[in-house]
RODO-2510 file (C-alpha; in nm, 4 decimals, decimal comma):
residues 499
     n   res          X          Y          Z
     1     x    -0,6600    -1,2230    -0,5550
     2     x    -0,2814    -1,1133    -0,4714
     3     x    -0,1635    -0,7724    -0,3859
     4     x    -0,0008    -0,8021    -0,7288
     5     x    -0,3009    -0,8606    -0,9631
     6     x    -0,4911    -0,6246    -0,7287
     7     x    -0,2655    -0,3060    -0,8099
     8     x    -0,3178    -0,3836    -1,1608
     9     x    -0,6864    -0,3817    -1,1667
    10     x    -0,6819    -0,0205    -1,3162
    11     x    -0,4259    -0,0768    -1,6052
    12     x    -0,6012    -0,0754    -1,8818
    13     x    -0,6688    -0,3258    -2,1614
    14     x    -0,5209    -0,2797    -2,5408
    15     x    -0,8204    -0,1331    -2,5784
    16     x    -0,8556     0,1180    -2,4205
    17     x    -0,8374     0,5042    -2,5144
    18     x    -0,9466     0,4567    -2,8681
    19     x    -1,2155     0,7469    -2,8405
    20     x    -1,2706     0,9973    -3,0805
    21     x    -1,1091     1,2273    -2,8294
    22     x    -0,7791     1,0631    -2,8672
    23     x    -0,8120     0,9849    -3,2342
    24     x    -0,8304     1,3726    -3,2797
    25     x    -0,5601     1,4901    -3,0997
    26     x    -0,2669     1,6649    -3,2765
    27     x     0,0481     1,4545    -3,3221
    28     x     0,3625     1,6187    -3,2240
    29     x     0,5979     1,8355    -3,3682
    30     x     0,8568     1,5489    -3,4082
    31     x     0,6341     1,3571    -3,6366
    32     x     0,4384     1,0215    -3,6216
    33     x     0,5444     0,9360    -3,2985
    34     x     0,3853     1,0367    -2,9810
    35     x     0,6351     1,1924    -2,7379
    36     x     0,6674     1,1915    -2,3647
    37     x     0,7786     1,4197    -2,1655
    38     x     0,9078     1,2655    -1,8196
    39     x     1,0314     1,5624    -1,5544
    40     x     1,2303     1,4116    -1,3427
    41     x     1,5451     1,1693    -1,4052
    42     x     1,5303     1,0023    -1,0831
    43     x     1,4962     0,6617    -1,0387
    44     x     1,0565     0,6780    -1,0724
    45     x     1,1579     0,8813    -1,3734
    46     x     1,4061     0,6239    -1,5141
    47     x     1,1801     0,3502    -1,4721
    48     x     0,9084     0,5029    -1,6503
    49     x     1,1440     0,5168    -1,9428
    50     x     1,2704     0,2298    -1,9193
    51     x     0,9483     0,0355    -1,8815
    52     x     0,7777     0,2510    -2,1865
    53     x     1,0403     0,1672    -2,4316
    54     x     0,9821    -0,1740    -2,3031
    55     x     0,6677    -0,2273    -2,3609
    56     x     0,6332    -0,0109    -2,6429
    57     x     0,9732    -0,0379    -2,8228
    58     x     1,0575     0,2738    -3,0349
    59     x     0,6685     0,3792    -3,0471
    60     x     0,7616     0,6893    -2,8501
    61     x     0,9437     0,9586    -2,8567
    62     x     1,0729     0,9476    -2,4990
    63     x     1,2300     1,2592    -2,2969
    64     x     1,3626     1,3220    -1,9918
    65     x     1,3938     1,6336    -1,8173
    66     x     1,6404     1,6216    -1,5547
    67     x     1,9253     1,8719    -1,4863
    68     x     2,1349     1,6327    -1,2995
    69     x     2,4458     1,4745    -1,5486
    70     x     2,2785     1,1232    -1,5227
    71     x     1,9730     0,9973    -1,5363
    72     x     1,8360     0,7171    -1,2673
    73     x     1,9722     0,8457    -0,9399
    74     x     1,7932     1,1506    -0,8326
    75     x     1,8535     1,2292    -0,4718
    76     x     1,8273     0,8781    -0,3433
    77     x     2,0705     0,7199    -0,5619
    78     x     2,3239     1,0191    -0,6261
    79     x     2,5041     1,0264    -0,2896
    80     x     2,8786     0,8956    -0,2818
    81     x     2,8750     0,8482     0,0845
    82     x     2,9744     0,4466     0,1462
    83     x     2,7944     0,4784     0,4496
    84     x     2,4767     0,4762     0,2687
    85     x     2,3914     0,1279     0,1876
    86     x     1,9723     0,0159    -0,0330
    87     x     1,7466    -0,0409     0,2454
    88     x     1,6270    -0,3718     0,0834
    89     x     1,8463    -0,6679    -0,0446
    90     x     2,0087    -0,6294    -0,4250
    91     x     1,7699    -0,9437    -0,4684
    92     x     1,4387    -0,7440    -0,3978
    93     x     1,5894    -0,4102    -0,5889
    94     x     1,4620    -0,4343    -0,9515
    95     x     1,3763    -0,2320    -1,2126
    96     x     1,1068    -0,4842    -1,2681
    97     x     0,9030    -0,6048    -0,9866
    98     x     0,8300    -0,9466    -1,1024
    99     x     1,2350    -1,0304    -1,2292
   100     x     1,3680    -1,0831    -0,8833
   101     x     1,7157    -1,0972    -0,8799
   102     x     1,8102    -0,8773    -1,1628
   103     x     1,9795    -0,6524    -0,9719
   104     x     2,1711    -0,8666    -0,7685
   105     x     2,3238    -1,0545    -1,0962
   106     x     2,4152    -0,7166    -1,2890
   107     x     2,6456    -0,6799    -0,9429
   108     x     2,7750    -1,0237    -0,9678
   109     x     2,8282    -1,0187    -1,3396
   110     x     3,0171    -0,6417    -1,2692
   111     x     3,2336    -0,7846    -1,0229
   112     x     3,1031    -0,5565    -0,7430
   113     x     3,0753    -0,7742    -0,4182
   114     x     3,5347    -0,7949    -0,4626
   115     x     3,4947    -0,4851    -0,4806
   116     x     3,2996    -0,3950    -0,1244
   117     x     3,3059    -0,6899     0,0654
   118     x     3,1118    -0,5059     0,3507
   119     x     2,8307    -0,5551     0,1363
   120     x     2,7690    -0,9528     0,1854
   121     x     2,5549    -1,0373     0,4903
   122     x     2,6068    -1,3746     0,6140
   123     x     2,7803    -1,4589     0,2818
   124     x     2,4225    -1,4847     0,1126
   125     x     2,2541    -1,0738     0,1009
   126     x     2,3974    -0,8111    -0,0638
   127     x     2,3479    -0,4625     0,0190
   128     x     2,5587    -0,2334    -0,1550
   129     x     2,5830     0,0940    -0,1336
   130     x     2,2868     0,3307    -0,3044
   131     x     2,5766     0,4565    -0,5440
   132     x     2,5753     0,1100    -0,6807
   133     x     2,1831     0,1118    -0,7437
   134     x     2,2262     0,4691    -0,9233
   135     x     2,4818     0,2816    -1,1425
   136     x     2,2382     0,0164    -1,2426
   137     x     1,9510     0,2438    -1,2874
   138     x     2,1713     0,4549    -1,5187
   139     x     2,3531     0,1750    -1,7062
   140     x     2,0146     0,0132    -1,8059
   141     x     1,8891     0,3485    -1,9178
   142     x     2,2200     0,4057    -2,1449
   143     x     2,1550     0,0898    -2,2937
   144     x     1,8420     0,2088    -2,4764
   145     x     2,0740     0,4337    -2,6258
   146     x     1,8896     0,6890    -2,8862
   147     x     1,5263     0,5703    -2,7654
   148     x     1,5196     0,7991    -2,4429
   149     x     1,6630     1,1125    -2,5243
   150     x     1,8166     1,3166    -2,1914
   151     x     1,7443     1,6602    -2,1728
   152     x     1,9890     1,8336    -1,9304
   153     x     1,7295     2,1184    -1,8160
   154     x     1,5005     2,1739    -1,5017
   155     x     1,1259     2,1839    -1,6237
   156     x     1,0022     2,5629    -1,5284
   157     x     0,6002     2,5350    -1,6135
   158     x     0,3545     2,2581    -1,8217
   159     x     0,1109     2,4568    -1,9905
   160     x    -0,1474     2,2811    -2,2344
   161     x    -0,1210     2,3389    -2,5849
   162     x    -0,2234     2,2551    -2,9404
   163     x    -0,4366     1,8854    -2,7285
   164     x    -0,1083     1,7973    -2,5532
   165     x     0,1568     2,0221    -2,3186
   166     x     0,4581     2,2760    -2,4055
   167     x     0,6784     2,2278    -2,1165
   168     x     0,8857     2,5015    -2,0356
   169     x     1,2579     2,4733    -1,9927
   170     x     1,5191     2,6101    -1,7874
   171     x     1,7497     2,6025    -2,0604
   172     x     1,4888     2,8546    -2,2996
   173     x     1,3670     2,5843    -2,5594
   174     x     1,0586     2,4961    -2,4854
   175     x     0,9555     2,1138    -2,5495
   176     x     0,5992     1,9928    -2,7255
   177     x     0,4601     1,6727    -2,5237
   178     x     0,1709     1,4734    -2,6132
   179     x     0,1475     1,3282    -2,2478
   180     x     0,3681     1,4660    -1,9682
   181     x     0,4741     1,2185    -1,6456
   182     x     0,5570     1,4239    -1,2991
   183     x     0,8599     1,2413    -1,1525
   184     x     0,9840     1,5423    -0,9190
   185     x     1,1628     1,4559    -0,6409
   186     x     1,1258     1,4842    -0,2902
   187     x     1,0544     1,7744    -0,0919
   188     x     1,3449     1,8486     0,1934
   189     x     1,2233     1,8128     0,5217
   190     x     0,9981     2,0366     0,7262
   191     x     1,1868     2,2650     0,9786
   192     x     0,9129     2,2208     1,2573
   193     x     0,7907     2,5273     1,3792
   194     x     0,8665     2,5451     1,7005
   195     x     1,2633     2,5788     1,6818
   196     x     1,2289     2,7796     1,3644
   197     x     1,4209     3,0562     1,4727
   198     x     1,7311     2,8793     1,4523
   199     x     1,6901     2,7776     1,0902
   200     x     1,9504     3,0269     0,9819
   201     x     2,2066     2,9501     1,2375
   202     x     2,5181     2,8005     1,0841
   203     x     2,5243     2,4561     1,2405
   204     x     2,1303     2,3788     1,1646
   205     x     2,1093     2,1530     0,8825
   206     x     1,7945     2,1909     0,7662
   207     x     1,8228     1,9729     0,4529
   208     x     2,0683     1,6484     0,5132
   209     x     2,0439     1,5694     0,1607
   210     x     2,2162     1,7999     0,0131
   211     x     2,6112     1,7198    -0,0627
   212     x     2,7834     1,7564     0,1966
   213     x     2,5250     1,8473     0,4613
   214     x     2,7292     1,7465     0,7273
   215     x     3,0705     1,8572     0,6968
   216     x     3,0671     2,1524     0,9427
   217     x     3,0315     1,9168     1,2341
   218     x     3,2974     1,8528     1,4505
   219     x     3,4141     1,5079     1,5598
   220     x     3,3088     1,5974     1,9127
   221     x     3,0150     1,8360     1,8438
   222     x     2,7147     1,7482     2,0494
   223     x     2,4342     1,6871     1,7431
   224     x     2,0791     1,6782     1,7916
   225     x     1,8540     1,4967     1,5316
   226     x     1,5090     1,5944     1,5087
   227     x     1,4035     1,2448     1,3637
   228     x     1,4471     0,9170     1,4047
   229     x     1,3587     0,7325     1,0999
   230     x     1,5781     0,6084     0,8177
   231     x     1,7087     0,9425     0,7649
   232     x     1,8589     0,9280     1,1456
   233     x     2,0423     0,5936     1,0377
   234     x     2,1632     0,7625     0,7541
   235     x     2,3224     1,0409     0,9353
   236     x     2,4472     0,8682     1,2128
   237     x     2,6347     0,6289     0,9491
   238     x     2,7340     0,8975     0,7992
   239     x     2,8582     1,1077     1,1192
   240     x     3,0116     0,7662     1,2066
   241     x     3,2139     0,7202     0,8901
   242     x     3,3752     1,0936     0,9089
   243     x     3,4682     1,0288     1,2230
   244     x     3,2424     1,1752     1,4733
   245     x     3,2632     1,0340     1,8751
   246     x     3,0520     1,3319     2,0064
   247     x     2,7506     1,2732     2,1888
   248     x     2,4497     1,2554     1,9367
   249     x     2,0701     1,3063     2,0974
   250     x     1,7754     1,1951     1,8238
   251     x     1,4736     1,2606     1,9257
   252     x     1,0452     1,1595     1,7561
   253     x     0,7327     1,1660     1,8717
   254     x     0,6952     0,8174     1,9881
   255     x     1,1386     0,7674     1,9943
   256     x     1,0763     0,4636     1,7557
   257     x     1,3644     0,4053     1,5111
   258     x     1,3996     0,1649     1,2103
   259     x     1,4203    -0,2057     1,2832
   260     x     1,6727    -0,3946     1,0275
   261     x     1,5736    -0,7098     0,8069
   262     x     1,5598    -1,0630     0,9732
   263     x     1,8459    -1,3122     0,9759
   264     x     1,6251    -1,5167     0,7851
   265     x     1,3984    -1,4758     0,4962
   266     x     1,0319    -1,6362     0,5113
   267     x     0,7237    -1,5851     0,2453
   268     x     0,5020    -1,3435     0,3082
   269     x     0,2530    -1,4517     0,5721
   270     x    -0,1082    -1,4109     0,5694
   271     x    -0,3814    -1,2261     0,3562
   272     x    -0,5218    -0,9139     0,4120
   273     x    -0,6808    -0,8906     0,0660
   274     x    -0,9712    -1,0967     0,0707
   275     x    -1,2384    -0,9176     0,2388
   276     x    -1,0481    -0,6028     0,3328
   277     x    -1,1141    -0,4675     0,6434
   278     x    -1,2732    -0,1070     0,6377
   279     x    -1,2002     0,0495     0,9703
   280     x    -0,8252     0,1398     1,1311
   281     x    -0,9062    -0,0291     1,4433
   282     x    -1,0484    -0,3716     1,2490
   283     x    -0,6642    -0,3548     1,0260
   284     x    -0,5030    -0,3414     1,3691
   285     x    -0,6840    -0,6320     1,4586
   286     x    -0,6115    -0,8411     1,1945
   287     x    -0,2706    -0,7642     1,1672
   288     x    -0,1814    -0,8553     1,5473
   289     x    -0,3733    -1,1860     1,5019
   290     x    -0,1577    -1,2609     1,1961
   291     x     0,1542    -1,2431     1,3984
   292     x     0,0121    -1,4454     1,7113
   293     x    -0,0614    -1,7083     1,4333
   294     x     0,3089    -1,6559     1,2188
   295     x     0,4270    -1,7077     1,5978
   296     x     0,2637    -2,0063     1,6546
   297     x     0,4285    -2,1036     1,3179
   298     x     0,7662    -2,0670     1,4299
   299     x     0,7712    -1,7331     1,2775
   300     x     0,8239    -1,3599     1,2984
   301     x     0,6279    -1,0375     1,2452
   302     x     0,8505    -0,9974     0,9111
   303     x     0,6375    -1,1651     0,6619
   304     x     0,3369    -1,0601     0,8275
   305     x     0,4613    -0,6677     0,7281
   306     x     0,5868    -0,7974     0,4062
   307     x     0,2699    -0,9294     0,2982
   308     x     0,1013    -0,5731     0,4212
   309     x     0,3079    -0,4346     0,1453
   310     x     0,2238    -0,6352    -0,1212
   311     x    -0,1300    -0,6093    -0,0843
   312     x    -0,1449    -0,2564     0,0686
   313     x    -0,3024    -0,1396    -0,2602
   314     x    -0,5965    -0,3702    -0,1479
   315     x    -0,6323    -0,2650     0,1926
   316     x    -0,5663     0,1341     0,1298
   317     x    -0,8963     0,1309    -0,1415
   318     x    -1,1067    -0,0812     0,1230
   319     x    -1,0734     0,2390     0,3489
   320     x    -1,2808     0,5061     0,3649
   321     x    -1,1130     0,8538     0,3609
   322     x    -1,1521     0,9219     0,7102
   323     x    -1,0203     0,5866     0,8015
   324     x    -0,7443     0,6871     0,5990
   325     x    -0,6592     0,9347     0,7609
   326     x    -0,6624     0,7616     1,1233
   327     x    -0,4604     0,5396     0,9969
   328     x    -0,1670     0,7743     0,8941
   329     x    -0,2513     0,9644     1,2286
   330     x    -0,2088     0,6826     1,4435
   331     x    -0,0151     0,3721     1,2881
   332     x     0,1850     0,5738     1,0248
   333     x     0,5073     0,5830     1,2867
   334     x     0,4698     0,2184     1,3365
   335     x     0,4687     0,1454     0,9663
   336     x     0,7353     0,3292     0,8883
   337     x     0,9499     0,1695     1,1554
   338     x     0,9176    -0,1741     1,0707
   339     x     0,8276    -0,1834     0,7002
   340     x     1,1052     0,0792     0,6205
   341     x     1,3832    -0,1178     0,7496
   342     x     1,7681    -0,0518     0,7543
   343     x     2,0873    -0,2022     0,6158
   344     x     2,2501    -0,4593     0,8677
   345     x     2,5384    -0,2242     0,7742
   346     x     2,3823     0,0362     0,9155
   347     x     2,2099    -0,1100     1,2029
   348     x     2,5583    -0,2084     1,3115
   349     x     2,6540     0,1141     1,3444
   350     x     2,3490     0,2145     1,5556
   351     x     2,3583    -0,0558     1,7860
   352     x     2,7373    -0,0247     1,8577
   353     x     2,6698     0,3774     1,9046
   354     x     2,3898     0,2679     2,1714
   355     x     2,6236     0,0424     2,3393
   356     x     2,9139     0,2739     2,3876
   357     x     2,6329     0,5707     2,5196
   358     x     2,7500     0,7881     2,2235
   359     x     2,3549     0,7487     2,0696
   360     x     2,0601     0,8390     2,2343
   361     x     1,7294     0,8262     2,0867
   362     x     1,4203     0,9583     2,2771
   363     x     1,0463     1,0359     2,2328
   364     x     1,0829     1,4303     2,2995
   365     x     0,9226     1,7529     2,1661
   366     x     1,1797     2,0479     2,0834
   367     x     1,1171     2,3849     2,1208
   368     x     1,3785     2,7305     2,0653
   369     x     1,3371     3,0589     2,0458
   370     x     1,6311     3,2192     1,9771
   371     x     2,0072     3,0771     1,8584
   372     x     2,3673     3,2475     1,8728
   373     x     2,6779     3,1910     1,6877
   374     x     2,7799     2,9465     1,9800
   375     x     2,6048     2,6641     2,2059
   376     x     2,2652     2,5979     2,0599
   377     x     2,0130     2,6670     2,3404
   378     x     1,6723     2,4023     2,3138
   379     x     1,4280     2,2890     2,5569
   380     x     1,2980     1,9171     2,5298
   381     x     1,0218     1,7982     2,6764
   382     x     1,0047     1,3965     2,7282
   383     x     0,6638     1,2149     2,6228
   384     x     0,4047     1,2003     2,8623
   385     x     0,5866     1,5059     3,0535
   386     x     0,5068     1,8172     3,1063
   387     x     0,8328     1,9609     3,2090
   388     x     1,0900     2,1306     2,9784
   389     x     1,4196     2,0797     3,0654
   390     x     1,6949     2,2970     2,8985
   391     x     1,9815     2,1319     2,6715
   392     x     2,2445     2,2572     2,4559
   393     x     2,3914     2,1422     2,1448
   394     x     2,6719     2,2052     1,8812
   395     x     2,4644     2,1039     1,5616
   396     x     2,1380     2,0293     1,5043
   397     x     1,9844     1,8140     1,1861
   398     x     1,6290     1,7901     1,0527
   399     x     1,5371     1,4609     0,9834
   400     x     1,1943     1,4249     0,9386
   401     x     1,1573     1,2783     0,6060
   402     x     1,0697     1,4692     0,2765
   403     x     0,8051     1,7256     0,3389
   404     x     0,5128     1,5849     0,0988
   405     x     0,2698     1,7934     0,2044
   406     x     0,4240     2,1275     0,0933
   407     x     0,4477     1,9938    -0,2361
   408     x     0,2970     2,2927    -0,4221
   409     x     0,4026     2,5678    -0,2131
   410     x     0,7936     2,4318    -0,2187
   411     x     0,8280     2,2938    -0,6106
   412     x     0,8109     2,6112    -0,8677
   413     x     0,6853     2,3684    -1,1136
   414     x     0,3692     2,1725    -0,9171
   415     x     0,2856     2,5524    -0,7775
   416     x     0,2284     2,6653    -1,1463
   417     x     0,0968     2,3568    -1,2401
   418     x    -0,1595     2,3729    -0,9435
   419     x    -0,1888     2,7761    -0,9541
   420     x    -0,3333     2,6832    -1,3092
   421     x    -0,5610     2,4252    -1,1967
   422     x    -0,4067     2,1342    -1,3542
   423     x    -0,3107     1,9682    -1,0191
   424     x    -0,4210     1,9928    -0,6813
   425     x    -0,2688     1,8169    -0,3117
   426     x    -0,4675     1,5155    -0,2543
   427     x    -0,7238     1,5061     0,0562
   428     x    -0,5042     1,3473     0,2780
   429     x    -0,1509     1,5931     0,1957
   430     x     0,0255     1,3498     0,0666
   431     x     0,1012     1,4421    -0,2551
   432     x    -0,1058     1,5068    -0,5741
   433     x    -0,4326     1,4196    -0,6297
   434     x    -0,4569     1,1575    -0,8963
   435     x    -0,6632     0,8816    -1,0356
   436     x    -0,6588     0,5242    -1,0669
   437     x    -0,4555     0,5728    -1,3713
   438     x    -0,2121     0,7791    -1,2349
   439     x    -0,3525     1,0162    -1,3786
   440     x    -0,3711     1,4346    -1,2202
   441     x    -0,6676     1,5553    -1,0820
   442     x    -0,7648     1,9142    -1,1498
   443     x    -0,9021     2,2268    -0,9260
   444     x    -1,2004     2,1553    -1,0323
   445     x    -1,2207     1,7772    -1,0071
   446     x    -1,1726     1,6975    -1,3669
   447     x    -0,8810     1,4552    -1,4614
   448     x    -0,6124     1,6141    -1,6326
   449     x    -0,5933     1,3955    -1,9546
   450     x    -0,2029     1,2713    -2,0673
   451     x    -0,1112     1,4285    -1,7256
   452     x     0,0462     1,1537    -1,4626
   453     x     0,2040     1,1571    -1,1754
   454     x     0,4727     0,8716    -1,0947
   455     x     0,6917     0,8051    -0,7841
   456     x     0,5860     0,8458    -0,4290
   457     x     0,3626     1,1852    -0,4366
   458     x     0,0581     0,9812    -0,6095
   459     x     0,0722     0,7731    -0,2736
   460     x    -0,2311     0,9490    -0,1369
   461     x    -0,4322     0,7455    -0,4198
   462     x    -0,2419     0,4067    -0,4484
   463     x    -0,1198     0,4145    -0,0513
   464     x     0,2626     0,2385    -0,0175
   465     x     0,4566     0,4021    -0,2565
   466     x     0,8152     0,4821    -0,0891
   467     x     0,9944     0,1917    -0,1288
   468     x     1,1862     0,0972    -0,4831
   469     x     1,0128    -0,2415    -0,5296
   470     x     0,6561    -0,0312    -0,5268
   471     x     0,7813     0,2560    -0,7382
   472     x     0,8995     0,0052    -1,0182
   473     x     0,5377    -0,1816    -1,0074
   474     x     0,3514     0,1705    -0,9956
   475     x     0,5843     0,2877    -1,2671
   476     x     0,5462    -0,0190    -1,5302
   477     x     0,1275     0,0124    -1,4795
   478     x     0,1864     0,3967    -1,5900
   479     x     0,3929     0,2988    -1,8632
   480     x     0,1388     0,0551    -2,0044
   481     x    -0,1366     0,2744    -1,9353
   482     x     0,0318     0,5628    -2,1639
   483     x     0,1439     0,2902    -2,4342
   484     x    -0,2211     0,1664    -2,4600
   485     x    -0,4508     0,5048    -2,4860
   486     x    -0,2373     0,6462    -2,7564
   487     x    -0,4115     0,4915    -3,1538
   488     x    -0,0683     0,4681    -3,3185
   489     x     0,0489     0,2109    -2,9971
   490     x    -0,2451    -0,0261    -2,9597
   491     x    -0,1062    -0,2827    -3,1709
   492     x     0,0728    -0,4261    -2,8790
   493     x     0,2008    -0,7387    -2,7642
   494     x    -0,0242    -0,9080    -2,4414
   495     x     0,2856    -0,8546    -2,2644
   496     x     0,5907    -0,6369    -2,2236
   497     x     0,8733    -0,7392    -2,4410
   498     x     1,3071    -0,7335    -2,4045
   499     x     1,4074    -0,3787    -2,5081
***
């Protein structure tokens, strides 16, 4: 069995959902047609869309909730900054998993690589910037044209009503859903605690995301990055691009930072989904005696990590909960190093910033507890080390990745939707809690019927769900899991059809 076939083992057959229950339930306001309610326009919210109409064409009555002017770029895809390139090649970044190379032709056909020729690697990879995925995302969606209709409002509360949802609106016209999707984006980063006295100083960016996050640093401000993941990269490319040649300290835990994508592309290497293992320490195991073989092979660790994400669905249901959880205690960082990889773009920059001693990146602790209008005053405390030593900087930038597990206490919407028991974090803080269908899971352990989440908060359930590629296969499985449990859509074809 493939990773693949394994993450659809809960998509249900055109069968399915033909109770009573659903027989009964009211129709909505708008008429024969069911209607959807997708909050969030992002790109997990786009897809959604996309895929429904696609493999229900015009059985729906599809809307999307999303304050933003366009649909499909959210807060990964909406940033203008060159600098920030897809983390994956255009060939790999689809709106359907299994068309490989979609993406990459719409940029051909456009014209794009003339138009940034810093985005060909070796003449044979594109990776443009995440602008140019936005555009994609957005153009596809426009195509459907009066199928997906683009509400430009922030969802304020999802309350059930009448056997579906009335979903409050920012804009004070309330909507009537038969099922509701939960694409919200991500959560800003967590301002540890320990140097949370200087969150209100000017030059501590808490949130990096937001436009123009950085502008208020100098070209030779001293910057200190709490982080050293992709969102580092990102804002040393970024620093880089604006001009900066100050000193910039980024400090983690463990001081690992993304690796970039081989020279050379291989097939994924081994199998990790027959006869899972069940234990951390038995995964760690198997994957370092995949790599010894792939090196007796002539190859890398690459594939072997590729083919942990294709079949991570397999592996994250073999574990037990508490294994789970070891597993994000202890090999999360590593994961997230090498499977979350950077733009050669980027890596460029972070290599050459290395080289000329401009870029430091260290396994430290931070602590503050005070800040002035000047020098910003820290201690750091190398790994393994028990010593503080004092430092100073002009700016300092959270970049810990987007907070997950303050979910309900930092999103207005999931708090009400959780306050009223629809919803609840899932054991591991993650996310929400939801089923094998995507579906929410309640207070009080029942499943919230019509109610799914999509994009990367259902992850505590389904386990890799970060990267594009995995959103797009988690989001088409939703899509036919809605277009199938509704009676006036199970006349469907076996399988999903051109828009």
């Amino acid at each position: 069995m493939t990773g693949s076939d394994a993450f659809r083992l809960w998509t249900p057959g055109p069968s399915f959902g033909l109770d009573a229950g659903m027989i009964q339930r009211d129709p909505s306001s708008a008429g024969e047609r069911p209607r959807v309610v997708i909050i969030g326009g992002g790109f997990s919210g786009a897809v959604l869309a996309w895929h429904l109409h696609r493999t229900a064409p015009h059985r729906h009555d599809i809307i999307i909730a999303e304050p933003r002017d366009e649909v499909g770029r959210g807060l990964a895809y909406d940033s203008s900054d060159p600098a920030h390139r897809i983390n994956v090649p255009a060939q790999k970044m689809n709106l359907d998993f299994d068309e490989e190379g979609h993406f990459e032709q719409w940029l051909i056909a456009s014209g794009y690589p003339a138009r940034d020729p810093a985005a060909a690697i070796a003449d044979v990879h594109l990776f443009p910037t995440r602008a140019a995925f936005g555009d994609y995302v957005n153009a596809h969606v426009r195509e459907l044209g009066r199928a997906i209709t683009h509400r430009k409002t922030r969802a304020r509360a999802v309350v059930p009503h009448r056997g579906g949802y009335r979903v409050v609106c920012g804009d004070g016209e309330d909507i009537h859903a038969d099922t509701v999707v939960l694409a919200v984006c991500h959560t800003p980063p967590q301002v540890p605690s320990s140097i949370a006295a200087l969150r209100h100083h000017p030059r501590f960016v808490a949130n990096p995301w937001q436009p123009d996050a950085l502008r208020n640093i100098a070209p030779d401000d001293r910057v200190l990055i709490v982080g050293t993941g992709l969102t580092m990269a990102d804002i040393v490319a970024s620093l880089d691009r604006q001009g900066h040649r100050g000193s910039i300290t980024a400090i983690s835990r463990r001081g690992l930072r993304s690796q970039t994508h081989a020279a050379q592309f291989n097939e994924p290497f081994g199998n990790f989904a027959s006869e899972p293992s069940h234990t951390t320490l038995a995964l760690l195991r198997r994957i370092r005696r995949a790599i010894a073989e792939a090196a007796r092979e002539g190859l890398s660790w690459y594939p072997v990590l590729d083919q942990l994400r294709l079949q991570g669905f397999d592996i994250w249901r073999a574990l037990p909960l508490r294994e789970r959880a070891r597993l994000i205690h202890h090999l999360r960082p590593f994961w997230d190093t090498y499977r979350f990889r950077i733009a050669p773009q980027v890596d460029d920059v972070i290599v050459r910033r290395i080289a000329e001693g401009t870029l430091t990146i260290q396994a430290a602790s931070v602590r503050a507890d005070k800040s002035n209008d000047h020098d910003i005053a820290v201690d750091l405390r190398a790994r393994r080390s028990r010593t503080w030593e004092p430092a100073s900087f002009d700016a300092i930038v959270i970049a810990t990745g987007p907070a997950h597990g303050t979910v309900f206490e930092s999103n207005p919407l999931l708090g009400q939707i959780g306050s009223d028991g629809l919803a609840r974090p899932d054991p591991l803080g993650l996310g929400i809690d939801v089923d094998l269908q995507g579906r929410a899971i309640g207070r009080d352990g029942q499943i919230a019927e019509n109610l799914y989440v999509a994009g990367p908060l259902a992850r505590g359930t389904f386990g890799e769900l970060m990267g594009a590629p995995d959103l797009a296969r988690y989001a088409r499985n939703i899509a036919e899991s809605i277009a199938h449990a509704d009676i006036r859509a199970a006349q469907l074809p076996p399988h999903p059809v051109q828009a």
